[in-house]
Structures are given as structure tokens and as C-alpha cells.
C-alpha positions in Angstrom: 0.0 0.0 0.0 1.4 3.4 -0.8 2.5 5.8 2.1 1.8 8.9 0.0 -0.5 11.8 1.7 -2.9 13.7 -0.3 -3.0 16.8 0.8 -7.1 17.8 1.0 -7.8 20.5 -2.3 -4.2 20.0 -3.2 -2.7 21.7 -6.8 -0.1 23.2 -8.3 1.0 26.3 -8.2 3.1 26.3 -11.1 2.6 24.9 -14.9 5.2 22.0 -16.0 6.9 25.0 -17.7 6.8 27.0 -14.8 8.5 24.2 -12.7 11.1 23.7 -14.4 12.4 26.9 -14.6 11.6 27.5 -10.6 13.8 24.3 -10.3 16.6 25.8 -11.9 16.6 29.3 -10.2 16.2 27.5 -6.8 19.4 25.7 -7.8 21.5 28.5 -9.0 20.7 30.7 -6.5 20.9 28.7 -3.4 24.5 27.3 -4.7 25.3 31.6 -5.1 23.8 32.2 -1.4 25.5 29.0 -0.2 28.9 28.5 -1.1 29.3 32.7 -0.3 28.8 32.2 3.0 30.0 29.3 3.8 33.7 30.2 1.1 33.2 27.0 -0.9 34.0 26.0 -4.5 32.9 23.9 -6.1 34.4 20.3 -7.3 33.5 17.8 -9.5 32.5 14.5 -7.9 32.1 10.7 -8.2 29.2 8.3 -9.2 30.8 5.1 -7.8 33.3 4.4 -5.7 35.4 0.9 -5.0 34.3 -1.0 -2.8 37.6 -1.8 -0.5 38.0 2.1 -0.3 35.4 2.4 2.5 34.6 5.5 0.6 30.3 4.7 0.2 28.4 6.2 3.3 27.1 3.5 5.0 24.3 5.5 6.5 21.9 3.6 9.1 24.4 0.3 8.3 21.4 -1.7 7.0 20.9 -0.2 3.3 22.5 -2.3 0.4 24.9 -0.1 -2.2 24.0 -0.9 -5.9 27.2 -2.8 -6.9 28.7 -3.7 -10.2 31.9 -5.1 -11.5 34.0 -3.1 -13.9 36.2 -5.7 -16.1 38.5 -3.3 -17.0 39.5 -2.1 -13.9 39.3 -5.3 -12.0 37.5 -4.3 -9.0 33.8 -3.9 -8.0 32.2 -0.5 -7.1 29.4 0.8 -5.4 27.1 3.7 -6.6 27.4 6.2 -4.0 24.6 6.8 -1.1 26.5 9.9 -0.1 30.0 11.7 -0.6 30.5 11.9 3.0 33.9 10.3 3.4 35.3 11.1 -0.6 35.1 15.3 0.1 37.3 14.9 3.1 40.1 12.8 1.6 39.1 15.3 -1.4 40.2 18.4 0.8 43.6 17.1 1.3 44.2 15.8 -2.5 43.4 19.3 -3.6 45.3 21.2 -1.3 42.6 23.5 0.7 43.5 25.5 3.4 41.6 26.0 6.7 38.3 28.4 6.4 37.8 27.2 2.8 35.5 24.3 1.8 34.4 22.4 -1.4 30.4 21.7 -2.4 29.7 19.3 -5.1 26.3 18.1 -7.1 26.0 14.6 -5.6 23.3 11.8 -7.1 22.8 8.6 -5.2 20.6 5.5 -5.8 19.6 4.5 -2.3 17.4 0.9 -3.2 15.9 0.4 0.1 14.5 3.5 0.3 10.8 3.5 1.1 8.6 5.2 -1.0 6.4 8.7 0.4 6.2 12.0 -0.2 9.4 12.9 0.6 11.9 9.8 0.1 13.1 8.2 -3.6 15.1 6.1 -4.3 16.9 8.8 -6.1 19.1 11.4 -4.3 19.9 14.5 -5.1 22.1 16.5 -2.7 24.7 19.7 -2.5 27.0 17.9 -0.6 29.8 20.0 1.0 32.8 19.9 3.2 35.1 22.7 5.2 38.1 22.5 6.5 38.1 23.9 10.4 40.9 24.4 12.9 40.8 22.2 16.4 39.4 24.9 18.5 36.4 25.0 15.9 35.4 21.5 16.8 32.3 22.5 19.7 28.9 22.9 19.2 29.0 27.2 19.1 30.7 26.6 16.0 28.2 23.9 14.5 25.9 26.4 15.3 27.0 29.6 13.5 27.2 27.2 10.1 23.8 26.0 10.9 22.4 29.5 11.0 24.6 30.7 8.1 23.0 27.6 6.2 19.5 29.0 7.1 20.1 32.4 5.7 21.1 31.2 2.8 17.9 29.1 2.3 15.8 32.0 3.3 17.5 34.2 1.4 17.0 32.1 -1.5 13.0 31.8 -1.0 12.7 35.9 -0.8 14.4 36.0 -4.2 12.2 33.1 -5.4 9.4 34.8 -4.5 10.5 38.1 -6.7 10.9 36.1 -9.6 7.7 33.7 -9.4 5.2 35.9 -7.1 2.6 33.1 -7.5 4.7 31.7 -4.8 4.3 32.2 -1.1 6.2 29.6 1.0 7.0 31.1 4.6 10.3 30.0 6.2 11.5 31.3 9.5 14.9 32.5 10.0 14.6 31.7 13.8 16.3 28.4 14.5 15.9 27.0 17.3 18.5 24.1 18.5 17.9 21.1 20.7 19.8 18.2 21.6 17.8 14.6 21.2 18.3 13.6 25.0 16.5 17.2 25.3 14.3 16.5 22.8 13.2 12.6 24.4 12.9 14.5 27.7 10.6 17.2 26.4 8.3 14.6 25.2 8.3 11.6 27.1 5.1 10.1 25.5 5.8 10.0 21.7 7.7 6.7 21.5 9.6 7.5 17.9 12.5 10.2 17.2 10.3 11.2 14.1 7.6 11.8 16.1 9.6 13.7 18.5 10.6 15.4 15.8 7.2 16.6 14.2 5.8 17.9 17.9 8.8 20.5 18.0 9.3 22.0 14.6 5.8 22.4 14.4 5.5 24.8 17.5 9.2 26.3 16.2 9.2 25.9 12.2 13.1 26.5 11.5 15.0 23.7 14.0 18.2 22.3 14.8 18.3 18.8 16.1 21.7 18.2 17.7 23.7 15.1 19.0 22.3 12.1 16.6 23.6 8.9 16.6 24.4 7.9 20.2 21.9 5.8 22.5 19.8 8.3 24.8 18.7 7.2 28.4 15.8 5.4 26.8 18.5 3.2 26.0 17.8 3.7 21.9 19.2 5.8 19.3 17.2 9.3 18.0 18.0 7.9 15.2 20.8 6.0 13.1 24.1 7.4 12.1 27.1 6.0 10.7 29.8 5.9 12.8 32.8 7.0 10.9 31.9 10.5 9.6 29.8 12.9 12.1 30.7 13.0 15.5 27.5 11.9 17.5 28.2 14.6 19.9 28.8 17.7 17.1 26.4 16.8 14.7 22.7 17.9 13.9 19.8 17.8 11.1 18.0 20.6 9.9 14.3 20.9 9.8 11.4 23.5 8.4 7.7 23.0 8.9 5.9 22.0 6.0 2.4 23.3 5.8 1.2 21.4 2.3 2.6 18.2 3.7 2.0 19.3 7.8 5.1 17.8 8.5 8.8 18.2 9.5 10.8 18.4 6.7 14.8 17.8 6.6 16.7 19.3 4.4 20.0 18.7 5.8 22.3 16.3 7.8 25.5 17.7 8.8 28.1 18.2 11.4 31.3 17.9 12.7 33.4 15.5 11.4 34.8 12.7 13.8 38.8 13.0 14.6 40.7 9.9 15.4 39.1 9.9 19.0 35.7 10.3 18.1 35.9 8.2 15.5 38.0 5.1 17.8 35.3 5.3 20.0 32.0 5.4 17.4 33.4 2.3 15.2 33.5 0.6 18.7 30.2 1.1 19.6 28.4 0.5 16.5 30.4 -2.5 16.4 32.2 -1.9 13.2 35.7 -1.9 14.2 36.0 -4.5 11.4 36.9 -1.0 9.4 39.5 0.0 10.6 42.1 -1.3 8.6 40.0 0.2 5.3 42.2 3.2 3.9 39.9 6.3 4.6 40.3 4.7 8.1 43.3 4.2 8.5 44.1 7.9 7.7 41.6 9.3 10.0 43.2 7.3 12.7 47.2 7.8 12.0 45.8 12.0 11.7 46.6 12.2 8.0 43.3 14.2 7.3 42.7 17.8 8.1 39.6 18.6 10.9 36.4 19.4 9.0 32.5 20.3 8.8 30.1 19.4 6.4 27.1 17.6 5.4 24.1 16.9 2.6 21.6 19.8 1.6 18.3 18.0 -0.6 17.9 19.4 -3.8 14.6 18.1 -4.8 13.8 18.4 -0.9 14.4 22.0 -0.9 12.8 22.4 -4.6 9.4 20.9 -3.1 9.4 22.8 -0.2 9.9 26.6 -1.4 7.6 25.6 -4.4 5.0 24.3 -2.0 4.6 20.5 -4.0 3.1 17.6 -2.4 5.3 15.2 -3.7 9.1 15.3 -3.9 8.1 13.1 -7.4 7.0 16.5 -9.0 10.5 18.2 -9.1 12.5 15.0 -9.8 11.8 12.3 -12.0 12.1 8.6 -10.4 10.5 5.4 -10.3 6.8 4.8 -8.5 4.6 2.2 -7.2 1.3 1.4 -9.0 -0.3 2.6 -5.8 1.2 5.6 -5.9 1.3 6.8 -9.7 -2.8 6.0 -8.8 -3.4 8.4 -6.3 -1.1 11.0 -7.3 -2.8 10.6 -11.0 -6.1 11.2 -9.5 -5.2 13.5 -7.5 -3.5 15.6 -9.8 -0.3 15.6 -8.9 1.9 15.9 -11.6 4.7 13.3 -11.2 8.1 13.8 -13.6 
């Protein structure tokens, strides 16, 4: 059974033509905002990486990387879920310098998605990456990028709104930031970190959650992290309230990067120490890579939300259920 929502009276603000062209402003002027205030450039990046790298983001540890052999090479790859580890061991190839940062177009197939409104099995992401010095690595910090991050997305909806006044998707500039063990102990009644999740950025509409990853005093994760990129304890997701879907949206997971510490004791608790010996690994451990911040910003996430869609399906073009090409047909949602 499909998991899509129909909003009640839903359509369309824009035309197909229309949509396509918001699409493409969205994307030119967020990467301006973006990568000014954060003093990125931007890099060319991979599709697939090998597999004994230990390059592919393993994400929640349970979602299976398309794989293929390549005969010429010798080796089999993975199509990437994210560019998490390749842009910090891309830092270091290309020589950047501390306060300057790379950002990339990154597309993923992620096959174990589940279908909804706001998940494919297609991603598309700015993913970026920064290098910082050691007395950077505390949560002030995380939080000046996170509100530079906002400004640029707001910033990017008031110009929106200039060029297609049809349009009239309200974000808040006010970000408000919360730690998960805060946020389990705010609402000790709502059993699930997405639920959690939904009851505070719907009373505060622009919101940090911080500190994902690590097992709260419930004795369960917020939610699952891979162990060998964020540090649990200097990492958060962004959120904004959605009022066509009335729902928390994310549009970015980021953070702090894990340093040898941080990262000896994550592989040890998510019980992958099995990695160790991969090379990204390896380097993080012996020091060889500088101290950074940096994370995933949804393209098609962000599209849907300033454009005020109802499906993520009608600014990218993927692959559908029956059940869902049904109701999103008769509803008249457009799907690409």
C-alpha cells in the first residue's frame, strides 16, 4: 500500500513549464547564497566508488549499495549513497586550506529507500565539506554554520518569491536548536524520534536537532548514524515545517566531522571496528586528514518545499509504485 498523503484540495501552483524553470533558479541561487557564505567551491565529484576504499556512506548500516563489476579495472564498485567520506580525503588531494570548503552536485541511488512524499530512491544533494581548525570542533561553532546555512535558504526563497510571485512559502529565519536527549525528555510520551521530531518544529518551524547517533537514556538511538563520519556529539539535522505536507521536513544532515578519537570510539560502539584497517580509516586514525564540517543539503527536498509540492516526485523524476502513480494521478499531482 502506498504511504503517499494527499493533501485535501491540493494543486499546483506552477505549470510544467513554470516548474522547471523554478527548479533551476532555486538551484542557482541557493549554490550563489550558499557557497558565499559558507567560502566554498565547487568540485567535481564521483558516481561510484570501489568497494575496499570504505569510501560509500554506510548511512543507518542496513541499506544495500547498488554494486557492479567493472572488467576493465578489475574491481567492483558501489554507486554512492552519499560523498560523505570522498570530500574529506578530497580536501587534502586538492590542497585547501583552513576556512575554505568544497560543495559538489551529488546523485545517489539508495534501493531500500521506502517510498512517500518525501523519500526516492533517487538522491539529489549539495553535498559540501570545510576545513576547520581544532578549537572550531564545539557545538558554538556547528551552530554559527547551521544559522549561516539557514540564511542562505531563506534568502533564496525571498528571491524566489521576486521572480515567481505566484509563490508564497514562509520559512522562519529563527532556528531554534535542541539536543535529542532534550528533545526525548521534552516529550516523554511519543515513542519514535520522528515523532519527536514533528511535535517541536511544528511549534518552532526552523529547528536544529543536535547530538544524533548515540543511544539516549531510553537506551535507543534518536535515530541511526554512521559511525565513521559525524561525531554523535557535534552533529545535527536541519528541519522546516511544511504546511502542504503538515510535516517536518529535513533538508540537511551535517556536522562535525569525527577526529581519530571520536571516530576510535564510534566504530567501537556500533560495532564496526572491522573498518578499521580500510584506507579512509586508516588515515583518519594515524591523523593524516585535516579537521572538518560538512554535510548533505536535498535538492529536490528543498525544490518541493519553497515551491509548496506535495510530492518530492514533482520536481525530480524517479520510479513509482502502482499505488502511488494512482493516487497521485487522481489526485492531480503531476509526477516527472
Amino acid at each position: 500500500m502506498s504511504k503517499t498523503y494527499i493533501p485535501t484540495d491540493y494543486r499546483p501552483v506552477l505549470d510544467a513549464y513554470d516548474t522547471q524553470r523554478a527548479i533551476a533558479y532555486i538551484k542557482e541561487t541557493f549554490q550563489e547564497e550558499f557557497s558565499s557564505a559558507l567560502n566554498l567551491k565547487r568540485v567535481s565529484a564521483p558516481l561510484f566508488v570501489t568497494e575496499a576504499s570504505g569510501l560509500n556512506d554506510n548511512l543507518n548500516g542496513y541499506e544495500r549499495p547498488v554494486s557492479f563489476d567493472v572488467p576493465a579495472v578489475g574491481e567492483d564498485v558501489q554507486v554512492v549513497h552519499s560523498l560523505a567520506k570522498w570530500k574529506r580525503l578530497a580536501l587534502k588531494r586538492y590542497g585547501f586550506v583552513t576556512g575554505n570548503g568544497l560543495y559538489t552536485d551529488m546523485n545517489a541511488i539508495r534501493r531500500d529507500e521506502e517510498l512517500d512524499n518525501i523519500h526516492s530512491i533517487y538522491v539529489d544533494q549539495w553535498d559540501w565539506e570545510k576545513i576547520i581548525t581544532p578549537q572550531n570542533r564545539n557545538r558554538e561553532y556547528l551552530m554559527l554554520i547551521v544559522r549561516a546555512i539557514v540564511r542562505a535558504i531563506c534568502d533564496t526563497n525571498d528571491r524566489l518569491q521576486v521572480r515567481f510571485p505566484q509563490l508564497h512559502t514562509r520559512l522562519s529565519r529563527d532556528v531554534t536548536f535542541i539536543t535529542t536527549q532534550e528533545l526525548e525528555d521534552l516529550y516523554p510520551d511519543l515513542k519514535t524520534g520522528s515523532e519527536r521530531e514533528k511535535a517541536y518544529v511544528k511549534e518552532h518551524h526552523t529547528a536544529c536537532i543536535m547530538q544524533i547517533g548515540g543511544k539516549l537514556r531510553s537506551g535507543k538511538p534518536h535515530d541511526g548514524r554512521a559511525p565513521d563520519y559525524d561525531d554523535w556529539d557535534l552533529n545535527c539535522d536541519i528541519f522546516f515545517w511544511d504546511e502542504v505536507l503538515d510535516r517536518q521536513l529535513e533538508i540537511s544532515s551535517m556536522g562535525i566531522r569525527v577526529d581519530a578519537a571520536a571516530l576510535d570510539r564510534q566504530l567501537t560502539l556500533a560495532g564496526c571496528d572491522d573498518r578499521r584497517e580500510l584506507p579512509f580509516h586508516r588515515m583518519l586514525l594515524n591523523g593524516e586528514l585535516p579537521l572538518t564540517i560538512g554535510g548533505g543539503i536535498g535538492q529536490s527536498r528543498l525544490a518541493m518545499l519553497m515551491m509548496g509540492c506535495a510530492h518530492i516526485g514533482e520536481v525530480q523524476s524517479s520510479i513509482w509504485d502502482a499505488d502511488t502513480l494512482h493516487l497521485c494521478t487522481e489526485a492531480g499531482i503531476p509526477l516527472l
